[in-house]
LOZAZA-257344 format. One record per residue: chain; x, y, z of N, C-alpha, C in turn; residue in one letter. Coordinates in Angstrom, 1 decimal. Layout:
BEGIN
{unit: A | npx: X | npy: Y | npz: Z | capx: X | capy: Y | capz: Z | cpx: X | cpy: Y | cpz: Z | code: a}
...
END
This chain:
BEGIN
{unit: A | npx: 49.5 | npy: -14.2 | npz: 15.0 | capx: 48.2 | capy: -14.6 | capz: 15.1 | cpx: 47.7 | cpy: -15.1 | cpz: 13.7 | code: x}
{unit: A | npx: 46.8 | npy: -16.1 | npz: 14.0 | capx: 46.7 | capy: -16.7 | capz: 12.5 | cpx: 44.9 | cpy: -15.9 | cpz: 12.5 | code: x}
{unit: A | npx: 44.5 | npy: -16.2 | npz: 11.6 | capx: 43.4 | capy: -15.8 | capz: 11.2 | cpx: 42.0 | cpy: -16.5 | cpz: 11.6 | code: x}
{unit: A | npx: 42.0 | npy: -17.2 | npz: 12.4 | capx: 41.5 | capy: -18.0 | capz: 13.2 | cpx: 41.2 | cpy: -17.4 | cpz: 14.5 | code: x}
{unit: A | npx: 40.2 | npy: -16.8 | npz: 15.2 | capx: 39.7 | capy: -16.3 | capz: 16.9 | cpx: 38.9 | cpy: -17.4 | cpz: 17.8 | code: x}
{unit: A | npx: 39.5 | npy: -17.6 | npz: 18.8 | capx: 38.7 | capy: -18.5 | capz: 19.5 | cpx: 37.5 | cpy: -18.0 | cpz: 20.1 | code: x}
{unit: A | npx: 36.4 | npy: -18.5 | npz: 20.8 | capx: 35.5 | capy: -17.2 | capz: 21.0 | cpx: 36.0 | cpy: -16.6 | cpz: 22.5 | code: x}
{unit: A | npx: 37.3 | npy: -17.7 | npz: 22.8 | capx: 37.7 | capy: -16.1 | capz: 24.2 | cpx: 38.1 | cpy: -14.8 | cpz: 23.7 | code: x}
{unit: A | npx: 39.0 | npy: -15.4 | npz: 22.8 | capx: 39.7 | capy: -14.1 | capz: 22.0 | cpx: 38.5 | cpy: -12.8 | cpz: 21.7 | code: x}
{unit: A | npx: 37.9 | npy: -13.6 | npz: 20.5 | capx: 37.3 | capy: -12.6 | capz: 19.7 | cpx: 36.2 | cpy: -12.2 | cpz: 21.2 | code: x}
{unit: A | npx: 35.4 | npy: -12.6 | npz: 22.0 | capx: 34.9 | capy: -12.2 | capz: 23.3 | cpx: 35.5 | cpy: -10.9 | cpz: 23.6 | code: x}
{unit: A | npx: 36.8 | npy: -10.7 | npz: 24.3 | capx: 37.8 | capy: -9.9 | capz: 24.6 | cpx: 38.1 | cpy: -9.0 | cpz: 24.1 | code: x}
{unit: A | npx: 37.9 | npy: -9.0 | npz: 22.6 | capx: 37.8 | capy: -7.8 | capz: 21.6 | cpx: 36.9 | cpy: -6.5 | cpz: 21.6 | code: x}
{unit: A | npx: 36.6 | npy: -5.2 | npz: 21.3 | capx: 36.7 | capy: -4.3 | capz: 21.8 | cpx: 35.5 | cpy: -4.5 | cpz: 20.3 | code: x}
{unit: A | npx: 34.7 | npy: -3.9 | npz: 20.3 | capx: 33.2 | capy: -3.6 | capz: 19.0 | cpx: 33.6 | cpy: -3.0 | cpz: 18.2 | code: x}
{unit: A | npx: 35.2 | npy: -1.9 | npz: 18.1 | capx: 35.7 | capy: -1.0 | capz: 17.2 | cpx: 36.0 | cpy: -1.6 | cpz: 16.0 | code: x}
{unit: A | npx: 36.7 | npy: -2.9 | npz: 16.4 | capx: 37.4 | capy: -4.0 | capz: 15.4 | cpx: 36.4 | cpy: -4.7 | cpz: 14.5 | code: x}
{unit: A | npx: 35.7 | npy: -4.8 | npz: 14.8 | capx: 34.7 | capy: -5.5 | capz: 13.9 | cpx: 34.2 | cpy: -4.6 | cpz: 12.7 | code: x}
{unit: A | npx: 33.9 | npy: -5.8 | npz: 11.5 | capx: 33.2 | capy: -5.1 | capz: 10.5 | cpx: 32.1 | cpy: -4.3 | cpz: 10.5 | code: x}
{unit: A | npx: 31.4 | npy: -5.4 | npz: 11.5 | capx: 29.9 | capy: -4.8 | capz: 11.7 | cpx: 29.7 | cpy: -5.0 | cpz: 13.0 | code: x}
{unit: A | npx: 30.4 | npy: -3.9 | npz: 13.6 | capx: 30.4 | capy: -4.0 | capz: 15.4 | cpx: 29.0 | cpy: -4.7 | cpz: 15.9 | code: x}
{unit: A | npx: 27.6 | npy: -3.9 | npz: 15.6 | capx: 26.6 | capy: -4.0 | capz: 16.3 | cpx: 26.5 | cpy: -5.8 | cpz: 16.3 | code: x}
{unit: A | npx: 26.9 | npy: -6.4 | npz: 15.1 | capx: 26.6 | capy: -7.7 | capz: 15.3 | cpx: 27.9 | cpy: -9.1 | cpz: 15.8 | code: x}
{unit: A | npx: 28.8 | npy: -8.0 | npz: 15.8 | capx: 30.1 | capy: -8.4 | capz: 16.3 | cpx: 31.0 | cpy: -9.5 | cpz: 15.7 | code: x}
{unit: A | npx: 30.7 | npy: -9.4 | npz: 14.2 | capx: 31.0 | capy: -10.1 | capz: 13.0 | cpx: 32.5 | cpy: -9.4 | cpz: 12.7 | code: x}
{unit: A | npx: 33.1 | npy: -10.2 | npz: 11.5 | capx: 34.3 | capy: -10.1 | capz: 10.8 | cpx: 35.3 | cpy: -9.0 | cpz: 11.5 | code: x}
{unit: A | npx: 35.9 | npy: -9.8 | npz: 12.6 | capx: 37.2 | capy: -9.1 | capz: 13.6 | cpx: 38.0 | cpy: -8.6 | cpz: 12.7 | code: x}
{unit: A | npx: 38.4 | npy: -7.5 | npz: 12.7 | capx: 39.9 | capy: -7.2 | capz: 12.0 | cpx: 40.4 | cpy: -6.3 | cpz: 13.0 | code: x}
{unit: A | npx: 41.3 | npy: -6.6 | npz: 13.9 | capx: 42.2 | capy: -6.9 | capz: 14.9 | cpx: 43.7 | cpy: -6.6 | cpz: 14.3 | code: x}
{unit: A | npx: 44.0 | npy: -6.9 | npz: 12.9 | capx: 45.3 | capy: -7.2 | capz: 12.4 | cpx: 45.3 | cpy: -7.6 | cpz: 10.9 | code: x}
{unit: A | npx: 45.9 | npy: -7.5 | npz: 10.6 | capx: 46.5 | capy: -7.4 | capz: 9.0 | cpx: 45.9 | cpy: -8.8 | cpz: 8.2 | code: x}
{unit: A | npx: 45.7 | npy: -10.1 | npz: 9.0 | capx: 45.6 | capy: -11.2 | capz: 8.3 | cpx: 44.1 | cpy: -11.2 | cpz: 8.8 | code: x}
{unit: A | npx: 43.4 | npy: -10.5 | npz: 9.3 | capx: 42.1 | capy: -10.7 | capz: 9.6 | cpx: 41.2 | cpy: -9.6 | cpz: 8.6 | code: x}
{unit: A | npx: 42.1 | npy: -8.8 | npz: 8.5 | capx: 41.5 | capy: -7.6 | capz: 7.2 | cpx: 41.6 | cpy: -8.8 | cpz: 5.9 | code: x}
{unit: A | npx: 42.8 | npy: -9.5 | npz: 5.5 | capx: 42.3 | capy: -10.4 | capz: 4.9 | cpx: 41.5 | cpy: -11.3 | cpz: 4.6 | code: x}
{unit: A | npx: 41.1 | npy: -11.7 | npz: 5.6 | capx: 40.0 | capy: -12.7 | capz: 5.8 | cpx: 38.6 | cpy: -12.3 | cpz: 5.2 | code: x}
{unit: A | npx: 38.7 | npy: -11.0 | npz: 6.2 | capx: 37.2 | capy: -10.3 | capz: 6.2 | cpx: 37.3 | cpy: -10.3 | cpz: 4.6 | code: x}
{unit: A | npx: 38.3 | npy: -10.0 | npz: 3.5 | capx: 38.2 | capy: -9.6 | capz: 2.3 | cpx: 37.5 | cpy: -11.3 | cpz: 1.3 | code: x}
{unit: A | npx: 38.0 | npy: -11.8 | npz: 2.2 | capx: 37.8 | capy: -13.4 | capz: 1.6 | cpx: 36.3 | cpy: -13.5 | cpz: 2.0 | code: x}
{unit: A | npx: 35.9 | npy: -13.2 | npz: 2.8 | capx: 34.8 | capy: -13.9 | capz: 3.5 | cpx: 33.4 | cpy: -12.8 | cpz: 3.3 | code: x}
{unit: A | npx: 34.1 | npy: -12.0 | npz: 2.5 | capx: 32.6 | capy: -10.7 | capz: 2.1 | cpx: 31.6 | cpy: -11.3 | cpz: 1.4 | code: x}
{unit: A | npx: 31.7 | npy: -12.4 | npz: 0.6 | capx: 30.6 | capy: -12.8 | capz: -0.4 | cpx: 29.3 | cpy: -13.5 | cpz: 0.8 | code: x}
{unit: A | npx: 29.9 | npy: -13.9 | npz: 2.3 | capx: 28.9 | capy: -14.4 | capz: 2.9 | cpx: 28.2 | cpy: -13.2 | cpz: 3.4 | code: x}
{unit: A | npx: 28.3 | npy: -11.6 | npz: 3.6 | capx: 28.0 | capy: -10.8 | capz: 4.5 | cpx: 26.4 | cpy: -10.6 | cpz: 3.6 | code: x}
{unit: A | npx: 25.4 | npy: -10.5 | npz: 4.6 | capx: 24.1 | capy: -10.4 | capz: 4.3 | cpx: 24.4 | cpy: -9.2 | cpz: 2.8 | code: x}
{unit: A | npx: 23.6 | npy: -9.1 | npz: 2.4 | capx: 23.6 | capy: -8.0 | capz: 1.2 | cpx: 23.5 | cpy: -6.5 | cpz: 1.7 | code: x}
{unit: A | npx: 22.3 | npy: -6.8 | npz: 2.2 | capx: 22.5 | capy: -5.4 | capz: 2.7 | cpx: 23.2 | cpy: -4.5 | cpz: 4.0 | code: x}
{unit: A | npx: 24.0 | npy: -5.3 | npz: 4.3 | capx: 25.3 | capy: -4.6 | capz: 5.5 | cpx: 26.6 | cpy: -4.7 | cpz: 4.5 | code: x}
{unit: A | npx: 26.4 | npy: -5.3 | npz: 3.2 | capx: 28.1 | capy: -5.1 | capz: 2.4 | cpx: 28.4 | cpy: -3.6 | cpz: 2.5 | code: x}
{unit: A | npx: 27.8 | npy: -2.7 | npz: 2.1 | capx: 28.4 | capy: -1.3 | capz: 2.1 | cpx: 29.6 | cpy: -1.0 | cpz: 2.9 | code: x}
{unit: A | npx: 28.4 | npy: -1.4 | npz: 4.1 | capx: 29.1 | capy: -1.2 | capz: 5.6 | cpx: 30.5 | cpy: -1.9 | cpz: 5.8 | code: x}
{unit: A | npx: 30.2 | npy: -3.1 | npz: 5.7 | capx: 31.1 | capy: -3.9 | capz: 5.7 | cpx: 32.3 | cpy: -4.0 | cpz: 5.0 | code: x}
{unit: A | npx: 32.0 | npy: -3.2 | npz: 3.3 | capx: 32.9 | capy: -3.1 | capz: 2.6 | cpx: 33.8 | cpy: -1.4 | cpz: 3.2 | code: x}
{unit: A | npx: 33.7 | npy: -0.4 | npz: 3.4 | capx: 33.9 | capy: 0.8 | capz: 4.0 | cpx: 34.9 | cpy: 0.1 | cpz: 5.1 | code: x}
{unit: A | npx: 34.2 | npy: -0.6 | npz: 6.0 | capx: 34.9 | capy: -0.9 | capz: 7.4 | cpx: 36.4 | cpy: -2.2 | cpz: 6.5 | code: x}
{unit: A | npx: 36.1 | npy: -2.4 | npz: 6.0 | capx: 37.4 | capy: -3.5 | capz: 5.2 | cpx: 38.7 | cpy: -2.8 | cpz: 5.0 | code: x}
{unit: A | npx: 38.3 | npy: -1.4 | npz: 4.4 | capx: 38.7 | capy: -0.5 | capz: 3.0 | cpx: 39.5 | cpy: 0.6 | cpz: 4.5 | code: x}
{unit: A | npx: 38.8 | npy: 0.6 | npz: 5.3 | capx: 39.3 | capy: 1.5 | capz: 6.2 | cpx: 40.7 | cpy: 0.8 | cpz: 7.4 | code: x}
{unit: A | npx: 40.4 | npy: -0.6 | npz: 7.4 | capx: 41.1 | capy: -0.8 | capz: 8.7 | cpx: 42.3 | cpy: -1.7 | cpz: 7.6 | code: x}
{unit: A | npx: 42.1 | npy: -1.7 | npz: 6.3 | capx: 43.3 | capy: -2.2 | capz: 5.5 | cpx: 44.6 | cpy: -0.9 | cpz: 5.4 | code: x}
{unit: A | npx: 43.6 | npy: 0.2 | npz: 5.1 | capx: 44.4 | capy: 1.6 | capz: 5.1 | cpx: 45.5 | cpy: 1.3 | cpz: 6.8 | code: x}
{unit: A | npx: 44.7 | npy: 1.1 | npz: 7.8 | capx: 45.4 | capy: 1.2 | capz: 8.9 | cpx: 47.1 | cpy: 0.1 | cpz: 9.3 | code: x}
{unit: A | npx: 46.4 | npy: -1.1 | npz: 8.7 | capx: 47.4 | capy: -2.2 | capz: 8.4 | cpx: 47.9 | cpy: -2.3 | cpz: 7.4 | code: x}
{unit: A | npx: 48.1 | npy: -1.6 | npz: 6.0 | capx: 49.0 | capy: -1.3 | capz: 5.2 | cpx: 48.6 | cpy: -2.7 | cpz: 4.6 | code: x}
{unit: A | npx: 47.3 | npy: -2.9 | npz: 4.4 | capx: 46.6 | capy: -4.5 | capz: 3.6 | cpx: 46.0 | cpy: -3.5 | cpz: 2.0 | code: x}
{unit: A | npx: 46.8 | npy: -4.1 | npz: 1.0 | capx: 46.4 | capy: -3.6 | capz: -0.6 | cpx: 45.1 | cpy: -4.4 | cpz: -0.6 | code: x}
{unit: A | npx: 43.7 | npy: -3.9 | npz: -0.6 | capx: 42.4 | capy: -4.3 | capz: -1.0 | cpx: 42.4 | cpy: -4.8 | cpz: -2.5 | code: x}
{unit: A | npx: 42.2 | npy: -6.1 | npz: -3.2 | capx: 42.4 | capy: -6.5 | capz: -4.5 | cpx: 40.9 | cpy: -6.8 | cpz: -4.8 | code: x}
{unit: A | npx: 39.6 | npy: -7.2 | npz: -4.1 | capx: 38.5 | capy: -6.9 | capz: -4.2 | cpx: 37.6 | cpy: -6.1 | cpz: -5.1 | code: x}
{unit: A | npx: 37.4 | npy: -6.8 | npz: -6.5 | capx: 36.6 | capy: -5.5 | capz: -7.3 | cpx: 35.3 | cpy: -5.6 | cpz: -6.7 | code: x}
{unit: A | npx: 35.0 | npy: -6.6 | npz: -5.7 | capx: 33.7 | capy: -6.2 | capz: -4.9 | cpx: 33.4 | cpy: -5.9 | cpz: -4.2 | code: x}
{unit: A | npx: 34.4 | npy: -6.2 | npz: -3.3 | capx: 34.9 | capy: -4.7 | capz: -2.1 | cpx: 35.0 | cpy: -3.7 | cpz: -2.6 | code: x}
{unit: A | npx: 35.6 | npy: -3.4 | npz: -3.2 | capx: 35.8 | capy: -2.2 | capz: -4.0 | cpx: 34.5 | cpy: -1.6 | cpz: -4.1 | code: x}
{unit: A | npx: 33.8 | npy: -2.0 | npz: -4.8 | capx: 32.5 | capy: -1.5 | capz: -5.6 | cpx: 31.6 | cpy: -0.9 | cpz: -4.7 | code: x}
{unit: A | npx: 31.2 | npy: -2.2 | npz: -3.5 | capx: 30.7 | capy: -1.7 | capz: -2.5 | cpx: 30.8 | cpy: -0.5 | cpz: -1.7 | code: x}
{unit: A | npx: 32.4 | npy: -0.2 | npz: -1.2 | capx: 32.6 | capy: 0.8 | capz: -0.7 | cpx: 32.2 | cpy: 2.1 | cpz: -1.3 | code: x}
{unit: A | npx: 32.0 | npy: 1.9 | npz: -2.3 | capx: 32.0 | capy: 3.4 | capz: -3.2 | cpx: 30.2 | cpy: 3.6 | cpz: -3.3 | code: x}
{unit: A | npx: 29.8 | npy: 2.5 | npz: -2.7 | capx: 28.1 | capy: 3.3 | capz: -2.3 | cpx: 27.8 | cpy: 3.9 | cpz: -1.5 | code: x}
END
């Protein structure tokens, strides 16, 4: 799977996988999408990065993804 979701796909997907379930943003589904999400944190509203950074930090642990983010990083640790 490349890092790219069509909206059937990501549709199909389950609210767990998401960064920010409630708004059904940044899928991480798999290893290259935990990537993504890490690429794509600078757009996440300001105030849901915590969240967002936590949920990154968590489903990278699951996929064996090394987090290199010193702003991910930072975030999570609020």
């Amino acid at each position: 799977m490349n890092d790219r979701l069509t909206y059937e796909e990501k549709k199909e997907l389950p609210d767990s996988v998401f960064g920010l379930p409630e708004r059904r943003e940044y899928p991480m589904p798999d290893a290259a999408h935990v990537r993504a999400a890490e690429a794509y944190f600078r757009n996440c509203p300001e105030a849901l990065k915590p969240q967002l950074a936590r949920a990154i930090i968590a489903k990278a642990r699951k996929f064996g993804v090394d987090i290199k983010s010193p702003t991910v990083l930072s975030y999570a640790r609020e």
